[in-house]
C-alpha positions, -999 to +999 in steps of 0.1 A: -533+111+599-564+137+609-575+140+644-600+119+656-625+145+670-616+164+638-650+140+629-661+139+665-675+150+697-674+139+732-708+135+748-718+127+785-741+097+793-769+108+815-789+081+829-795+045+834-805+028+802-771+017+792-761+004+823-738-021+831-721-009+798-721+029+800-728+048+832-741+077+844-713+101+838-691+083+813-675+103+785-684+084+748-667+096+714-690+097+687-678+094+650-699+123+635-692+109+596-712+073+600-751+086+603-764+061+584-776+025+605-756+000+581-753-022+612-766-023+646-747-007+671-746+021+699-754+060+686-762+093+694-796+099+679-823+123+682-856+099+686-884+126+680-885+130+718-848+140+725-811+131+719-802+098+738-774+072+735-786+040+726-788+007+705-801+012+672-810-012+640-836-012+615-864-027+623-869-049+593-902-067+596-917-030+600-942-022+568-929+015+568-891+023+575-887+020+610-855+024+633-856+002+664-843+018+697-829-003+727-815+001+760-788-019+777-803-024+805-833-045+806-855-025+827-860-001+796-880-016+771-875-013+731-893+010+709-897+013+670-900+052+659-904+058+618-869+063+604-879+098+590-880+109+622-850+097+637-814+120+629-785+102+635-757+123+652-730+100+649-721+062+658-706+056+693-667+045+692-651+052+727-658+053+762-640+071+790-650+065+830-634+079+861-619+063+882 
């Protein structure tokens, strides 16, 4: 069996976007090996503007290759940005909070 973060880093949340789920502060594992958006889920992603943790999908009714970014927490709207500009940096796959 390898080591997890042998594929891996640890990242810390900054900010309020994925709140309730992550918060300010919390530690998340990312799984550096799945880049590629097969499904929807939470990643580490560079967006064009900067590297943020958030929901990503495809956005499939898009005329050009687009990657659809979302936020937990309502008060931060969606946004579509062309896939060619977004890099993956890995799929989120664990959280750590203090107590």
């Amino acid at each position: 069996m390898e080591p997890m973060l042998q594929n891996g880093d640890m990242i810390e949340v900054e900010g309020q976007s994925m709140e309730p789920m992550l918060q300010n502060g919390d530690m998340v594992l990312v799984d550096t090996r799945k880049t590629s958006i097969i499904e929807p889920g939470i990643f580490v992603l560079f967006d064009g503007d900067g590297v943020v943790c958030k929901w990503a999908e495809r956005a499939h009714e898009a005329s050009e290759p687009m990657v659809r970014i979302k936020s937990e927490n309502p008060r931060f709207s969606p946004y579509d940005v062309p896939a060619d500009q977004v890099q993956i940096i890995g799929r989120v796959v664990w959280f750590a909070r203090r107590l």
